[in-house]
ZAVEXLUM-254979 format. One record per residue (C-alpha): residue number from 0; x, y, z. Coordinates in steps of 0.2 Angstrom, whole numbers, padded with zeros to 4 digits. Example, Ala and Ser with C-alpha at 12.3 -4.5 7.8 and 13.67 -1.06 7.14 Angstrom:
BEGIN
> 0, 0062, -0022, 0039
> 1, 0068, -0005, 0036
***
This chain:
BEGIN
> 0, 0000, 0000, 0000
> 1, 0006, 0018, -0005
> 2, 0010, 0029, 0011
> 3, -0001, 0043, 0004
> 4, -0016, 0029, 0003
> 5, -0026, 0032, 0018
> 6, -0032, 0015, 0026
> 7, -0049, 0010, 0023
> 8, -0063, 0018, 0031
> 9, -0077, 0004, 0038
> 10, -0091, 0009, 0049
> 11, -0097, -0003, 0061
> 12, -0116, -0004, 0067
> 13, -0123, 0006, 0080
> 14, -0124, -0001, 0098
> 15, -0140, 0003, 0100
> 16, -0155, -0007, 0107
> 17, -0169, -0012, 0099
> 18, -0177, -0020, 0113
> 19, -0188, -0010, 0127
> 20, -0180, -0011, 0145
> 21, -0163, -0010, 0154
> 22, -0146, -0012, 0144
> 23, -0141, -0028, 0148
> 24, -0123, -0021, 0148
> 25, -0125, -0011, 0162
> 26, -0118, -0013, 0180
> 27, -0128, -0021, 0191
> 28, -0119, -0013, 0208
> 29, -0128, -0015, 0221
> 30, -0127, 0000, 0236
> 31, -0118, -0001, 0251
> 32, -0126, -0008, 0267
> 33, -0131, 0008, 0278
> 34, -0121, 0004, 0291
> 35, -0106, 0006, 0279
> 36, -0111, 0023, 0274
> 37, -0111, 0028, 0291
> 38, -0095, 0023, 0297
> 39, -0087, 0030, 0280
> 40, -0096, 0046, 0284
> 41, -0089, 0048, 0302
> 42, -0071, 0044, 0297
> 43, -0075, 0061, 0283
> 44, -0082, 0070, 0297
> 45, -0068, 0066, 0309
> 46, -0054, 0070, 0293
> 47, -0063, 0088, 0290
> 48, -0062, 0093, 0309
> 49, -0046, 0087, 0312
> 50, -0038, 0096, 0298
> 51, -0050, 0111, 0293
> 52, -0056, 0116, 0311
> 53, -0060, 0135, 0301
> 54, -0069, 0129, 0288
> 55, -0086, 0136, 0294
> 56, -0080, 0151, 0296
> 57, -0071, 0151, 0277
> 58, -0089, 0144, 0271
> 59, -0098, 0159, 0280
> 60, -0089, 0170, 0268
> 61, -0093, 0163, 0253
> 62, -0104, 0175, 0243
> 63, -0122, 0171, 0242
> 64, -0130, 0182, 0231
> 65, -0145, 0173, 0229
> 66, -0164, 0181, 0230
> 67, -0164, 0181, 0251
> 68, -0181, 0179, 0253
> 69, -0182, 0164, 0243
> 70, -0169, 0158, 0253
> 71, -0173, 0139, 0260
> 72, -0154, 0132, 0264
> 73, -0141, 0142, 0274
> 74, -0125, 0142, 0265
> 75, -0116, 0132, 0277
> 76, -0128, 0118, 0273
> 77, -0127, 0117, 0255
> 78, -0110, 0119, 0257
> 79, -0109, 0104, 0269
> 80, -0121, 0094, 0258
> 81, -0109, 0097, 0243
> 82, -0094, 0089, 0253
> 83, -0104, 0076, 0258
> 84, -0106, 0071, 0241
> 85, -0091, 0073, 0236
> 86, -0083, 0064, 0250
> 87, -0095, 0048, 0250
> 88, -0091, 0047, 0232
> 89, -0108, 0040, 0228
> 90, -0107, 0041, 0208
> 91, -0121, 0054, 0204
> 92, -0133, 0066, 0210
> 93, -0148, 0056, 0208
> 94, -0139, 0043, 0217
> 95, -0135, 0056, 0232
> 96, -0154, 0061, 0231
> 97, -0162, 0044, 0232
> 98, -0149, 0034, 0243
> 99, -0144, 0051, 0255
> 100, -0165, 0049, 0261
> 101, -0164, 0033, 0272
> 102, -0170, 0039, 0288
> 103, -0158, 0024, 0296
> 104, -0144, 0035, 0292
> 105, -0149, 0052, 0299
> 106, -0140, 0065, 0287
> 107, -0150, 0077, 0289
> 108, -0150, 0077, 0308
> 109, -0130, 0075, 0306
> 110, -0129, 0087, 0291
> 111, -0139, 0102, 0302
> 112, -0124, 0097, 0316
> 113, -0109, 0099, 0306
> 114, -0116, 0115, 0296
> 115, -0124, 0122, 0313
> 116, -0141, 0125, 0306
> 117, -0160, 0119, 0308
> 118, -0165, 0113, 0290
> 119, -0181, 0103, 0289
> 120, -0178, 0094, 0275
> 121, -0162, 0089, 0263
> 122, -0160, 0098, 0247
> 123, -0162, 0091, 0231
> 124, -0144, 0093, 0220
> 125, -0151, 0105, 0210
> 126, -0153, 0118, 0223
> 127, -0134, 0114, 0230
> 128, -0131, 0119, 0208
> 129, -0142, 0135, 0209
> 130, -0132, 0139, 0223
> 131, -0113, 0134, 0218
> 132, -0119, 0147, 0201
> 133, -0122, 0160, 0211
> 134, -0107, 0159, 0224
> 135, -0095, 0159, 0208
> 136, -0081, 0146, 0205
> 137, -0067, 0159, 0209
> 138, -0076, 0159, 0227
> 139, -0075, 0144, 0229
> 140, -0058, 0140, 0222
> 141, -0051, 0150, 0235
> 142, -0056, 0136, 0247
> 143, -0042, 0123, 0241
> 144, -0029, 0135, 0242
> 145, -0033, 0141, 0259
> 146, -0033, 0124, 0265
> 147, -0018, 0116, 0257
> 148, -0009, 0130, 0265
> 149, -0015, 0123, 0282
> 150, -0009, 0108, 0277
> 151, 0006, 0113, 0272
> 152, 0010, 0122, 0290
> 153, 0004, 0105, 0300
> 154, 0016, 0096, 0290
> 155, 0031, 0107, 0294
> 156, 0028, 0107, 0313
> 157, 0024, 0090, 0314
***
């Protein structure tokens, strides 16, 4: 074959069902006992107190310019929520907005602890979105910095 030829060009079917009901190529996972969850979260818990005891206080200055009196969640706890999935790692929001709802494993009474508020009720993920939009990214960027440099100062005195 001639180095100018370029090779041939075949197309391959689409992978698309035909049939009506799950892909039977998807993962079947199943979700993590409760009690699992819970001891994951109170390691997280520990982890973010031990090393960021200020973080409240740097959440309290993020910039909320939301329509205040719309306002449901307090910044801390959408903050807090955000971590929370973030730190479980639990693969999507819908995921976080159905299994985060067992009563067994008491978020949002643990959630209103560590963000010091009263909520009611646990956010869906799109509020936590409508919120992260109006705080900004450079906001909330910020927040690595300032804690890496902590971490940086444990280190060296340790």
């Amino acid at each position: 074959m001639d180095s100018r030829t370029p090779p041939s060009q075949t197309t391959r079917p689409p992978n698309h069902t035909t049939v009506p009901g799950p892909d039977p190529n998807t993962c079947d996972c199943k979700a993590a006992p409760p009690g699992k969850v819970v001891a994951l979260l109170c390691v997280f818990l520990k982890t973010v107190r031990h090393f960021f005891p200020e973080l409240p206080g740097c959440l309290d200055q993020l910039p909320d310019t939301r329509f205040q009196p719309m306002v449901v969640y307090h910044r801390r706890f959408l903050c807090w929520w955000g971590l929370l999935l973030f730190g479980l790692g639990l693969g999507s929001r819908r995921s976080a907005d159905n299994d985060l709802r067992d009563l067994e494993l008491a978020i949002l009474h643990n959630l209103n602890r560590l963000a010091g508020t009263q909520q009611d009720c646990l956010l869906v993920t799109k509020t936590l979105d409508h919120f992260i939009g109006h705080a900004g990214s450079p906001a909330f960027a910020k927040l690595p910095h300032q804690h890496t440099q902590r971490l940086i100062r444990m280190w060296r005195t340790a």
